[in-house]
C-alpha positions in Angstrom: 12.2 -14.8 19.6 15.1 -11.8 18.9 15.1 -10.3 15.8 18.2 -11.7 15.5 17.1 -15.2 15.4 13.8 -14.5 12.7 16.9 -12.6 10.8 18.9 -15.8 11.1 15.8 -18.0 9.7 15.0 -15.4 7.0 18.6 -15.6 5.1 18.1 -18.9 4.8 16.4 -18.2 1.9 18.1 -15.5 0.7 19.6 -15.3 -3.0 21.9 -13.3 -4.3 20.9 -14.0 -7.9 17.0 -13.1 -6.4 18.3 -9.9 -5.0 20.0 -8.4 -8.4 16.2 -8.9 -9.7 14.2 -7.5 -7.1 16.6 -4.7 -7.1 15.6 -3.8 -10.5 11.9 -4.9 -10.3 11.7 -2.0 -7.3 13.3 0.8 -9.2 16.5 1.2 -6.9 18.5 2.9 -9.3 19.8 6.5 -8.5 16.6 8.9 -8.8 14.3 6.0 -9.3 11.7 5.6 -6.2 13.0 3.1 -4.3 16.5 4.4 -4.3 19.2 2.8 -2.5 17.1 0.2 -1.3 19.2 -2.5 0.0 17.7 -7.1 -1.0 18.4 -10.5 0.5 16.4 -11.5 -2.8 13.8 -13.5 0.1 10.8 -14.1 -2.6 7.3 -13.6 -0.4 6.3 -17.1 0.3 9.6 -17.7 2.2 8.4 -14.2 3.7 5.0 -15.5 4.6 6.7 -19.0 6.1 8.7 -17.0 8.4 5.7 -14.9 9.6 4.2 -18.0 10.3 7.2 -19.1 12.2 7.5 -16.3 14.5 3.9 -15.5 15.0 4.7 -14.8 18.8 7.5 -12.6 18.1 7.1 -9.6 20.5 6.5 -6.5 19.1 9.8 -4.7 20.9 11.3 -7.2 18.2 9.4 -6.3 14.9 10.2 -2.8 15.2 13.7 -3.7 15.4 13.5 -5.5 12.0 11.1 -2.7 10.5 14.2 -0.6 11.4 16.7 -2.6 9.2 18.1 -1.6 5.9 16.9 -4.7 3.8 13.7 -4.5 2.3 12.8 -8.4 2.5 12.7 -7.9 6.8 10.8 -4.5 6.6 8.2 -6.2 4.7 8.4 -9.1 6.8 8.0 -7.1 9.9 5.0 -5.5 8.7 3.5 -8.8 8.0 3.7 -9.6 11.2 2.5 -6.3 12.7 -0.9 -7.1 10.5 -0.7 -10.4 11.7 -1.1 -9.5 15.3 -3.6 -6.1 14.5 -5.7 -9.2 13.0 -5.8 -11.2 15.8 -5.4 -8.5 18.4 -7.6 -6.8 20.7 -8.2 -2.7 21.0 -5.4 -1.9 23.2 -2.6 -4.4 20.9 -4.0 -2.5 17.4 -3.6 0.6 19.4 -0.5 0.2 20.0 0.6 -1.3 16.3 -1.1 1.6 14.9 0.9 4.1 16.9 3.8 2.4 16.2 3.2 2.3 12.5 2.8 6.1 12.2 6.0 6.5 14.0 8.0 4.4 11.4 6.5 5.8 8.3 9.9 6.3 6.7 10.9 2.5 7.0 7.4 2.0 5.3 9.4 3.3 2.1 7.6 0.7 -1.2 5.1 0.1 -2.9 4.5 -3.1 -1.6 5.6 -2.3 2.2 2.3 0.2 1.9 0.1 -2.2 0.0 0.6 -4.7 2.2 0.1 -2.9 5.2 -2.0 0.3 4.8 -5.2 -1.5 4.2 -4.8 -4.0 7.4 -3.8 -1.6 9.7 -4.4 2.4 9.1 -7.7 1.6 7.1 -9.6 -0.3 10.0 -7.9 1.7 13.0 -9.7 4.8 11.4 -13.1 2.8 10.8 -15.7 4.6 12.7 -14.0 7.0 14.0 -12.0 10.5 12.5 -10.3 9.6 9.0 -8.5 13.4 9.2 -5.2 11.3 8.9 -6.2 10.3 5.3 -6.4 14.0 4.2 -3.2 15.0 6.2 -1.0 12.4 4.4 -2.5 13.1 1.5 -0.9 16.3 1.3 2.4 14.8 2.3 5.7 15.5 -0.1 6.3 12.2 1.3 5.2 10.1 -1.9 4.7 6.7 0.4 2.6 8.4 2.9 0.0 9.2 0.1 0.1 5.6 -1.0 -1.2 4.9 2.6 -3.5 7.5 2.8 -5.2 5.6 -0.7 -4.5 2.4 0.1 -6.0 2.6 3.9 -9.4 3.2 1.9 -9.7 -0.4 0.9 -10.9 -1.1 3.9 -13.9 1.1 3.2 -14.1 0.2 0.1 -14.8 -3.6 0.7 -17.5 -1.9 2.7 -19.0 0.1 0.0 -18.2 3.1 1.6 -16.6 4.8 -1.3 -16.8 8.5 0.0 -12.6 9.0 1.3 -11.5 6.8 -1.5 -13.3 9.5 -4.3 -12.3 12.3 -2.2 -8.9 11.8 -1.9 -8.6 10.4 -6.0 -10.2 13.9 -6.4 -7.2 15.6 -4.4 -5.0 13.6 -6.2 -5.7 14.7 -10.1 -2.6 16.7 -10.3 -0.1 14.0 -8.7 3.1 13.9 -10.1 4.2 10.8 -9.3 3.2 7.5 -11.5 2.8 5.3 -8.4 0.7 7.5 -7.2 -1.2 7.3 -10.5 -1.7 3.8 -10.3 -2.9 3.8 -6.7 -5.6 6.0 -7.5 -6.8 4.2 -10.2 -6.8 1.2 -8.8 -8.9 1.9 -5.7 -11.3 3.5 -8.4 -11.6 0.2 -10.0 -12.1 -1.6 -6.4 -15.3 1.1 -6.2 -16.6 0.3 -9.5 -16.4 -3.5 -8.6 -18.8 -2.9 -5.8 -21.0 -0.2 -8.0 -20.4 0.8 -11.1 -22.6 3.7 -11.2 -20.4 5.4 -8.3 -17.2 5.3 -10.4 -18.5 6.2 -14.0 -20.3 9.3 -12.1 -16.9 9.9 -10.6 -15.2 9.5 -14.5 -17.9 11.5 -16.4 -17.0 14.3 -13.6 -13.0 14.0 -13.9 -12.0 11.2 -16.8 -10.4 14.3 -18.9 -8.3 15.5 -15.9 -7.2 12.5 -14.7 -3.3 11.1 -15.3 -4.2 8.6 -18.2 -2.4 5.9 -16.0 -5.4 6.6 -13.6 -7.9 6.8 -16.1 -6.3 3.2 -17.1 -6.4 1.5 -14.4 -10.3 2.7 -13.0 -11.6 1.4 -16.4 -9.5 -2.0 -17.0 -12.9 -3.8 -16.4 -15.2 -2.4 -18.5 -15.9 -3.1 -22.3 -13.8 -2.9 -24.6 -15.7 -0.1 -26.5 -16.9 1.6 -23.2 -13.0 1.5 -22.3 -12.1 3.6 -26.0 -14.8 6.0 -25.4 -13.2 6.9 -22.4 -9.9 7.1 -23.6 -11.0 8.8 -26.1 -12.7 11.9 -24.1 -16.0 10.8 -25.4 -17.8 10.2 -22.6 -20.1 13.4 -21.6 
């Protein structure tokens, strides 16, 4: 199972009419995020077929096609990286973990972090030091903050919401839209689980937060509890 071979299976379902549109969908225009990124236009259930097909793949393998410029085998790589944390035992997920902090700059989307982050950095950290959270937080590196967020889904499903408030906390001044929309949406995931957690988090921050934030952490609530908010009348 070479990389070369899953690379041979995945073009078969390349397209380049696919690719124009994925190139615009992730913002690969100069200055836009995902700059330069380079598409077979592979759609994700073909992605998720080929994961399935090369389940085995050894992991000397996968790094070589988390190394490669198009973003359809990058993804693909770190599908099957979760794959294999999932099924794993301590010393595999060690040793996929590792390897995923190494290759942080191949980890360089959206949907490469969401994807990913939650499978693999969230439960490695699980009862034991989260430290890494705050460190990437602080990162100029705008995709290692998505991880540090998203990894907190997997405390959140937990309702342990303390990393995921902490971090949205340190994160009030972000720059960056995606960024934005991370935060908020791992502020709705909390309020799913309590309610009470988030609005005392919103009463406390709502008027500082990036309205795309503020958005996204209130999508679910009424309609007239949602204008309040958006309003700054909420005390």
């Amino acid at each position: 199972m070479t990389a070369q071979k899953i690379q041979t299976y995945l073009r078969r379902f390349a397209s380049k009419e696919k690719a124009r549109l994925l190139q615009g969908f992730f913002k690969t225009g100069p200055g836009q995020y995902g700059e330069g990124d380079k598409f077979l236009g592979v759609m994700v259930p073909n992605i998720r077929r080929t994961v399935k097909e090369f389940a085995d793949a050894p992991l000397s393998e996968i790094v070589k096609l988390l190394h490669s410029p198009w973003h359809e085998e990058r993804l693909l790589a770190l599908l099957l990286m979760v794959q294999k944390y999932e099924k794993g035992d301590d010393e595999l997920r060690k040793r996929i973990y590792t390897l995923y902090l190494k290759n942080t700059k191949y980890i360089n989307n959206w949907d490469l972090v969401d994807l990913s982050a939650p499978k693999i950095v969230g439960p490695w950290l699980d009862g034991g030091s989260r430290s890494l959270l705050y460190r990437f937080v602080r990162s100029k590196n705008l995709w290692e903050r998505r991880i540090a967020v998203l990894a907190t889904f997997a405390y959140i499903r937990k309702s342990d919401f303390a990393d995921a408030l902490a971090l949205a906390e340190m994160l009030l001044a972000d720059c960056h839209d995606l960024m934005h929309k991370a935060v908020g949406w791992m502020l709705r995931e909390v309020g799913k689980k309590d309610v009470a957690v988030l609005e005392g988090f919103l009463r406390k921050h709502h008027r500082a937060m990036p309205r795309t934030a503020l958005r996204y952490a209130i999508e679910r609530f009424p309609e007239a509890k949602r204008q309040k908010y958006l309003r700054n009348e909420i005390k």
